[in-house]
C-alpha positions, 0 to 999 in steps of 0.5 A: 500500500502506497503510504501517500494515497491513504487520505484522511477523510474530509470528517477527519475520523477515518481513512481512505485508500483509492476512494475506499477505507482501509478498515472500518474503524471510525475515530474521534480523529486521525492524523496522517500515515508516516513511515514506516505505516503508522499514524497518530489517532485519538479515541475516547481513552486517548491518543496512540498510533496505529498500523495499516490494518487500524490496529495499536502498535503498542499497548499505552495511551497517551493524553496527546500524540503526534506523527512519526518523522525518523521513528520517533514520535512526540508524544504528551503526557501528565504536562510533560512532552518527550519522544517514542518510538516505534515500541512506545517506549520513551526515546530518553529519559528528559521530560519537555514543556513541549517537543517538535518533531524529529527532522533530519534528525534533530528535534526542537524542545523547549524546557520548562523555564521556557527555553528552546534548544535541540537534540538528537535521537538519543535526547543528548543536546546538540550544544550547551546554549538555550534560547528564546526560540529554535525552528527546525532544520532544513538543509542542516540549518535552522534558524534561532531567537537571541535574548534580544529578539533578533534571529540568525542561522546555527550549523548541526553543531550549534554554530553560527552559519554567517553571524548575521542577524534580522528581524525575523529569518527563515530556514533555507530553501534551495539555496536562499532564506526569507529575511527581514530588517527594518525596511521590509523582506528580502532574500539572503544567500548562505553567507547571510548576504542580501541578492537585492536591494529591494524590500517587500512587504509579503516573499515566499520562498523560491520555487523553481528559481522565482518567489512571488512578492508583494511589494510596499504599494500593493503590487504583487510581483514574481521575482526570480534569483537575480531581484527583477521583478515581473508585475501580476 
């Protein structure tokens, strides 16, 4: 069974494969299939995961799970949040204010005095400091808050990529990041370096080699890798 064809239907309580279920059980919600075939569904006892037959892949219910993303799940339990595996078993000893999810192998946490840092599989810290907010990486990269409310970009050892520091910042996306400053949006390369000089009030990422913007009087503009805008 191929796991992206299995849809959740439009009530969100059960399961679909090629316009058919794919058991007959109905749920109070479901949330998607992940690899390696599991998803995350509540009933009236709690939330679990189940298989792609419907049945529990391990006995305990949880007040809160979520999917499965490099075999481990966050799960929520007595106001605390941690990771399971595929056994339901806790993936380490630490118990969380709130967790993420597992990507690229690396999770967000946020501990109970209210700081953001990240782990690895095994809940070991990936780097000793803390801060006011972590994202999640991508191209192994993420972004960070600082005290002071500004955001820049750390490597898979908690390093700082370019030592560069905006308003608001995104992870990268084929090369290229969402940033801001005081006069608006723009796009950064790897080096923190703006690619134009332009600012905008709306980006999105770039998607092909072209981001769609929109511009402090209201147009709305595609503008590719070199800044040139073309007007909608």
């Amino acid at each position: 069974m191929n796991l992206q064809k299995i849809e959740i239907a439009h009530t969100r309580n059960y399961f679909v494969y090629q316009g058919k279920r794919i058991f007959e059980k109905d749920f109070l919600e479901v949330l998607e299939f992940q690899h390696p075939g599991v998803a995350a569904v509540k009933t009236e006892t709690g939330w679990f995961h189940i298989d792609t037959t419907g049945s529990a892949i391990y006995n305990h219910v949880y007040e809160r799970t979520f999917g499965f993303y490099c075999d481990r799940a966050a799960v929520q339990e007595k106001n605390t949040s941690f990771h399971i595996d595929l056994d339901g078993l806790a993936a380490y000893k630490e118990k969380y204010f709130w967790c993420g999810n597992y990507q690229e192998g690396i999770s967000v946490v946020k501990d109970f005095n209210q700081n953001y840092f990240h782990i690895d599989l095994e809940g070991n810290r990936i780097y000793r400091e803390k801060y006011k907010y972590t994202g999640d990486f991508k191209e192994a990269i993420a972004c960070i808050c600082l005290d002071n409310g500004y955001f820049t970009h750390i490597d898979r050892k908690g390093v700082y990529l370019h030592g560069k520091f905006f308003r608001l910042l995104d992870v990268y996306h084929k090369g290229f990041a969402r940033a801001m400053d005081e006069k608006g949006w723009f796009h950064i390369d790897r080096n923190g370096n703006q690619i134009y000089t332009e600012r905008y009030s709306i980006i999105e990422p770039f998607y092909n080699g072209f981001a769609f913007c929109v511009r402090s009087d209201g147009k709305k503009i595609i503008l590719n890798e070199e800044g040139k805008e073309k007007i909608l």
